[in-house]
N, C-alpha and C positions, 0 to 999 in steps of 0.2 A: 219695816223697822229702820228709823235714822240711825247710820252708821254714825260711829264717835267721832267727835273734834280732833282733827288733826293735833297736837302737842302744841307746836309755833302758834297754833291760832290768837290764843289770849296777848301774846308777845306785838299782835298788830290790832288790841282794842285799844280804846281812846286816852283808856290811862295813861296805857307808855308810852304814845306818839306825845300826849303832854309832856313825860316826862325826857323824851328825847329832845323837843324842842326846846325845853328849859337847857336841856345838856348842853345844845348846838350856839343857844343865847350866851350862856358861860363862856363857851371857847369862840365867840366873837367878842367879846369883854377881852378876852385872852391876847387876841390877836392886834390889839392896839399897842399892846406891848412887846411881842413877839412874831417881826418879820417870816420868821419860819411856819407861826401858826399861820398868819394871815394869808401868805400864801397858798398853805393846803385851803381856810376856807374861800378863798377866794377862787379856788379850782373847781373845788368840788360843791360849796352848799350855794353856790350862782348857778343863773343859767341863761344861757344865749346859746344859739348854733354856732359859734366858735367853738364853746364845749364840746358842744357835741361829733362836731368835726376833728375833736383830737379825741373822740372814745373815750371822753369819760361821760358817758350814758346815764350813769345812775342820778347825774344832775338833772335831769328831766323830773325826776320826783324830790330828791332832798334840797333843792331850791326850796320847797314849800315848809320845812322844818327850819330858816334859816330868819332869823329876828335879831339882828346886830346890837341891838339895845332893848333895855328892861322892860322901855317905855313904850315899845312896839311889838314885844310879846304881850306884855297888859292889855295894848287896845283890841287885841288879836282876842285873847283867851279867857276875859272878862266875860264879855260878849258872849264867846262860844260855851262859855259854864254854863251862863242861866239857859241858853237853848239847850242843851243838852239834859238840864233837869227834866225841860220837859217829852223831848223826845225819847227819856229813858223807859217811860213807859211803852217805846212802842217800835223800839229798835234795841236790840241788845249792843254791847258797848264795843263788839267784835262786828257788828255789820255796820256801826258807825264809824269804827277804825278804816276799814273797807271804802265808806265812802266819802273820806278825806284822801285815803289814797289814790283812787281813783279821779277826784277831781283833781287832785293837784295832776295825774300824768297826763289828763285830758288839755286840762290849761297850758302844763307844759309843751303839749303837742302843738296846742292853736299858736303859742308864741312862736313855735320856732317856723310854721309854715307862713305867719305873716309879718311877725317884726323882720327886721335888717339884721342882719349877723351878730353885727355889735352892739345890740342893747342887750343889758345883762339887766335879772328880774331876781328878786329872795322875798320871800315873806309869803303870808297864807291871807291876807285879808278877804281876798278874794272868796275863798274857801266858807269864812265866816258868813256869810253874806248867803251863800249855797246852804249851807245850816239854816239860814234862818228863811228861804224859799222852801226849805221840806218842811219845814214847822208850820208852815200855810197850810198845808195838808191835811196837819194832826187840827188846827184851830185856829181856821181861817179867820172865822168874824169874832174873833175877841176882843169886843172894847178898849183900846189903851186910850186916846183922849178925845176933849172934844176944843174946836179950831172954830171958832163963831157960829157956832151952834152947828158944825157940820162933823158930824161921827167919824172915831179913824179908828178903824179894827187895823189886825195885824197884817192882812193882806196890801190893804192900802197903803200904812208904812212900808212894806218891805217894796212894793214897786216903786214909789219915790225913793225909796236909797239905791236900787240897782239902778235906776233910770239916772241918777244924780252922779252915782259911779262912774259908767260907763262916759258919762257926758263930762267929768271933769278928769279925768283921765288923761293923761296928757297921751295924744295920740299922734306927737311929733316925731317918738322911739330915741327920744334924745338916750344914751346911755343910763343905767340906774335910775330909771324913771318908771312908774306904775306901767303896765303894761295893759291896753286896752283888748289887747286879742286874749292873753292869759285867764283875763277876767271876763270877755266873752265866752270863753270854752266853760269856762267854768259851770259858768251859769246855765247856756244850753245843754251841758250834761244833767245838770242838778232835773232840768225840768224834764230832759229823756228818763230818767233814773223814775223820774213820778208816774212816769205813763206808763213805762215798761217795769216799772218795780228796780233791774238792776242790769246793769250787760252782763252781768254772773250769774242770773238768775238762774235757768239752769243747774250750775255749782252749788247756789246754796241750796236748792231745794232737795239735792242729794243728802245734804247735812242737815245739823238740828235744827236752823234760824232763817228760815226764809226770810226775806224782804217783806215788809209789812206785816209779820206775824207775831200778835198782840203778845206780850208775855207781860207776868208782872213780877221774875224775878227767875233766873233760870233761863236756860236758853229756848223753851221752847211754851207754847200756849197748851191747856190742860184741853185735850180732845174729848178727854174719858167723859166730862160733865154733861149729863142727862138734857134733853131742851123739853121746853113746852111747848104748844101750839102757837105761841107767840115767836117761838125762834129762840129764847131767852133760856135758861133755868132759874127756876127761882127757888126748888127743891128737889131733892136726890130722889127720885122716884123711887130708888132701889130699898134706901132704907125711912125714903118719908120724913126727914129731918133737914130742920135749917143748914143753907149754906152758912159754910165755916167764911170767917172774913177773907182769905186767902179766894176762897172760892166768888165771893161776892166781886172780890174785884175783879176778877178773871170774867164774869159775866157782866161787870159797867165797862171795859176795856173791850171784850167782844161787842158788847152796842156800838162801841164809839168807831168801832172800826167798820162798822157797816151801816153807822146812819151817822154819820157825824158826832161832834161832839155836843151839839145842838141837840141833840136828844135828848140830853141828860136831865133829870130829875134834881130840884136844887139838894135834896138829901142826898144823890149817887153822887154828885159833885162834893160835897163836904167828906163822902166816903174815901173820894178817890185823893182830894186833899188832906186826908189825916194820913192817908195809906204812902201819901209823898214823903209828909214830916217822918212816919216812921222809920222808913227808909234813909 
């Protein structure tokens, strides 16, 4: 039997960390005008091993909620919306929250064991970027365009932008400059987190949401559904009657997670796109 969610848990799903970061965006607006704000942000939502060296610790994570302008949460959280549309079928909003935090303290750790003391880092772009390498996962060969007649699914864009990343990166550690090691951690996490599921994994599987367990709304995937010899259920054995739509997509959602999304039947694909709009 999955023991119940901890109470705090939903306080670190995707929503609020959004909503924190718009918070932290504000009182850096704040702080252009007010010496005393600018000071606390400038303690606390940076990070360099100076910080770290006067114990305030918790900059190793709230660097990654810190977006000094509008124009730098937008390019941030634009991006991570439409990923997260589609990872919602296949992470709950609590184990995405999870693995924003998580990359940011990894990334935090890579900067401080390889930049210089004095570079100071704020902002998540990095993190974005980690969003859209697990989205490879869910739908790798997705067509987005075509480049003189040479195919570019989503795998192949996403390794030209980290490769483009990393390589323009300024990797001199001039102060308030992108950080090359932050955004290397990052990314090596992203890709440990796909082979191993999670370094919590463990933790959650004691809970209701394991790492990669399909749901299509609720924290956890419907075990109860009947299979056929195909693997599949396509009807309740018990009472001999169609799957209810809830239950259909619970069975195009269990395909996808054990054959791909390439599996899919062009009608399970229009099932699972109306089942998006509904939502």
């Amino acid at each position: 039997m999955k023991k119940t969610l901890p109470f705090l848990f939903p306080f670190f799903g995707m929503p609020a960390l959004l909503l924190f970061n718009l918070t932290v965006t504000v009182c850096w607006l704040i702080a252009s005008r007010s010496p005393f704000v600018s000071l606390l942000m400038q303690n606390h939502f940076t990070l360099s091993l100076i910080h770290v060296k006067e114990w305030r610790i918790l900059s190793v994570l709230m660097y990654a909620f810190s977006h000094q302008t509008i124009l730098e949460f937008l390019i941030v959280f634009i991006p991570l919306f439409l990923i997260l549309r589609k990872l919602k079928f296949f992470y709950s909003m609590q184990e995405m929250g999870f693995f924003y935090i998580n990359a940011a303290v990894i990334g935090g750790i890579f900067h401080l064991l390889m930049a210089p003391e004095n570079q100071v880092i704020h902002g998540a772009f990095g993190i974005t970027l980690s969003f859209l390498i697990l989205l490879c996962q869910v739908d790798r060969n997705f067509p987005l365009f075509k480049l003189f007649t040479v195919p570019f699914n989503l795998t192949t864009l996403t390794f030209l932008l980290v490769i483009a990343d990393l390589f323009t990166i300024d990797r001199s550690y001039h102060p308030d400059s992108s950080s090359f090691s932050n955004h290397l951690g990052m990314f090596i996490y992203t890709v440990f987190y796909m082979k191993k599921r999670s370094l919590f994994a463990p933790f959650f599987r004691s809970y209701s949401f394991p790492p990669f367990q399909i749901r299509s709304g609720g924290y956890s995937h419907r075990p109860d559904l009947n299979k056929t010899e195909t693997g599949f259920p396509s009807v309740d054995s018990k009472n001999k009657s169609p799957l209810s739509p809830e239950e259909e997509i619970d069975r195009i959602l269990d395909k996808i997670s054990k054959y791909g999304i390439d599996s899919l039947t062009g009608l399970e694909r229009k099932k699972l796109e109306e089942a998006s709009r509904r939502k």
